[in-house]
N, C-alpha and C positions, 0 to 999 in steps of 0.2 A: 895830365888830367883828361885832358879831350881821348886819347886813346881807352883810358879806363874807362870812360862814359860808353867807346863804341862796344868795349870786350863785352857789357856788362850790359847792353841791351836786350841781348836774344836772351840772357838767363832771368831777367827782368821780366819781359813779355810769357816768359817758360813759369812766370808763378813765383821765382824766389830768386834772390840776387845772387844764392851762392849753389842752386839745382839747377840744373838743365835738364831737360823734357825726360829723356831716358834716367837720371837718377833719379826722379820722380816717382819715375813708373816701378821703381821695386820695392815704394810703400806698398802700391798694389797686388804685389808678390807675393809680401807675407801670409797672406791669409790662405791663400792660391796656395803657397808652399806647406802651409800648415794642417790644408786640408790634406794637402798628397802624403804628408807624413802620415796620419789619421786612417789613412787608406791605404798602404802601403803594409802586408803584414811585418815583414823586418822590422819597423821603426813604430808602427799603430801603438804599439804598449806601453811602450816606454817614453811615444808624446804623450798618451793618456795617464799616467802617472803625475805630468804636470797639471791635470787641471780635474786629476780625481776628488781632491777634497772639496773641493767647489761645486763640480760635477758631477756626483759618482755615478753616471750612466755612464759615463765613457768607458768602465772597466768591462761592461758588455761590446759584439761587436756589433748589435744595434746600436747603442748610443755614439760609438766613433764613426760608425756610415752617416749615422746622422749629424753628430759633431764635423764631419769631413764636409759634408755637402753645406750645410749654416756658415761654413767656412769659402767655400767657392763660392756661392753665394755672395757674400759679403765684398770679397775680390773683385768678382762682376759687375757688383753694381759700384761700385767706387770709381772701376773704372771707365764705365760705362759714362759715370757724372763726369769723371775729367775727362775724356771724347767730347761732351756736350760743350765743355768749356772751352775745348780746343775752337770747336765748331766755329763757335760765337767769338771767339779772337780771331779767329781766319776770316770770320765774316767782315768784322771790323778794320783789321791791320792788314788782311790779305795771305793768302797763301803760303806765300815765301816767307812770311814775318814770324812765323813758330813752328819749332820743333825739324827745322827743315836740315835735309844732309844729304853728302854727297854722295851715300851707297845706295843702295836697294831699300833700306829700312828709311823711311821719312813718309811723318805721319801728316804734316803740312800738304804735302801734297795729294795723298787721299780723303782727308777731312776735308780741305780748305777745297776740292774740287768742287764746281758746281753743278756738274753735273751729274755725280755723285755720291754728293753729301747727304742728300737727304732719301727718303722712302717714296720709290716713285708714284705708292697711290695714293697712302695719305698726305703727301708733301714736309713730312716728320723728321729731323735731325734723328739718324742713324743711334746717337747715344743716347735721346732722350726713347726711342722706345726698347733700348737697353735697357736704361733704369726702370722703366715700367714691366718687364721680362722678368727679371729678377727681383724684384719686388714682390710683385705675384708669387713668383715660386719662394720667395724665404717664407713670407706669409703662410704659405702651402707646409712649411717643411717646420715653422716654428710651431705650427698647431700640432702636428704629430708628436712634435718636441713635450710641448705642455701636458698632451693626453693623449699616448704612445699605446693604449689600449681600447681606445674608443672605437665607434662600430663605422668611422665613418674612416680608417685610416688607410685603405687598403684603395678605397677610391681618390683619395688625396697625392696618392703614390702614381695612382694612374694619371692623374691632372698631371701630377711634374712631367712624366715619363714625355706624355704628348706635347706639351710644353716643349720639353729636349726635342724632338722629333723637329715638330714645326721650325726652330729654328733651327737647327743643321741644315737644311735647306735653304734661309736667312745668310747662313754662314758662305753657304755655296755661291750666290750672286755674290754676298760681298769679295769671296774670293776673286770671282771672275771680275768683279770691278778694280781691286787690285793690277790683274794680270794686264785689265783694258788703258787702267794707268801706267801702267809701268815701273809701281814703285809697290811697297809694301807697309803698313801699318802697324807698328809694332801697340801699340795702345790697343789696335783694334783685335789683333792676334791673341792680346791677353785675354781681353772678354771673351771672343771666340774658344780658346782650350776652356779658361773658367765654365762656360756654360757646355762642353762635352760633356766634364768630370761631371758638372751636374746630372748630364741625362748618363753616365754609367753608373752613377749611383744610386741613381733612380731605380735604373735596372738592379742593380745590385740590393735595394731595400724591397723590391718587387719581390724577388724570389727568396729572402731571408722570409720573406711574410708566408708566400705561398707555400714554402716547404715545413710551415709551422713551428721556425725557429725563433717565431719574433720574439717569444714570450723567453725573458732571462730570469726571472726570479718569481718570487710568489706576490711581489710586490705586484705584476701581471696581472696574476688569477683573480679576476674581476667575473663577481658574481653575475648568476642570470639577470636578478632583479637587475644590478646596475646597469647591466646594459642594452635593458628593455627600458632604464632611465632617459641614459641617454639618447636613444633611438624617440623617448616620445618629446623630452627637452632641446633636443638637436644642439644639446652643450656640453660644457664640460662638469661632468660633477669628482668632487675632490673622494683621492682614493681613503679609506679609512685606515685611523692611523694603526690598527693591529696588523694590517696588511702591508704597510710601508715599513713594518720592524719584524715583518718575518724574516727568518733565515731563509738562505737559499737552497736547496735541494733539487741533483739532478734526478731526470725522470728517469 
């Protein structure tokens, strides 16, 4: 009994009495995985077929760049909140008491470090302005989502893009604060790729816009009026329904 008690502490403090930190971390995967399928042309069609009927933008390759990114996204920030929670247990039990091990990957010891853990000018847990990172950008990228023809999408595209920018540079200290530890953080690494794949898709929806290919159907071709609507409402107005049951026709 007493032995069961010790096996069964780390996975206890880990969140669940039968996950340990790293099988944890590839709930956070899935999304992350399911973006790269979405983006990946081999595999993009044929995930899109699972969630056409629910979705039917995803049979364009606007809707899977943007279905891909909603998806890294998601990944990010998930893992971003369990970082936070590491944080706050390492604050509490110490360092060594989660997720800690004996190779190169132990995320105990770069969370739970204190000097750090946090962002050295706001004084901010490393996850919590994670979660606030990607927040912002799903925000950015669900609006697009809603009204993918609006006058204001092309500048929303630019928000995420610098968005990505700004943090790859975020990415780069924390590497070096990795290296200055000695150890590597595999929770942290995830958010880190998660918010790449963001800023390449970014890029990637940048130049679908600018090369004029945004527009997939005629469900698109929104009139002058509406979009001297939206430019004076600064909202979204709903597309009408004989435009949403056009057929498609290439140019």
């Amino acid at each position: 009994m007493g032995s069961l008690c010790k096996t069964s502490t780390q996975d206890i403090i880990s969140g669940g009495e039968l996950m340990d930190a790293n099988t944890q971390l590839l709930f956070h995967w899935v999304p992350i995985l399911l973006g790269l399928l979405l983006l990946i042309p081999s595999t993009s069609e044929f995930i899109s077929r699972l969630f056409i009927k629910k979705w039917p933008s995803v049979s364009t390759r606007r809707g899977r760049l943007l279905a891909s990114t909603v998806m890294f996204l998601i990944g990010g920030f998930t893992v971003s909140a369990h970082t936070l929670w590491i944080h706050n247990k390492a604050s509490e039990l110490g360092s060594g008491n989660f997720c800690a091990g004996d190779g190169v990957w132990d995320c105990s010891s770069v969370i739970g470090n204190a000097e750090w853990n946090v962002d050295p000018m706001l004084g901010l847990p490393w996850g919590l302005l994670g979660m606030l990172a990607f927040s912002v950008m799903l925000w950015l990228i669900v609006s697009i989502c809603l009204d993918p023809m609006a006058s204001w999408v092309r500048n929303h595209l630019a928000y995420l893009r610098v968005i990505g920018i700004i943090g790859v540079f975020v990415i780069f200290y924390l590497i070096y604060a990795e290296f200055a530890i000695g150890k590597l953080c595999q929770y942290c690494s995830t958010a880190h790729f998660a918010h790449i794949m963001v800023l390449v898709n970014s890029q990637l929806l940048l130049t679908t816009y600018d090369q004029r290919k945004w527009s997939d159907s005629k469900a698109d071709d929104v009139s002058n009026d509406e979009v001297r609507d939206r430019k004076r409402k600064k909202g979204y107005v709903k597309p009408k329904s004989s435009a949403m049951n056009a057929p498609y026709e290439e140019e």
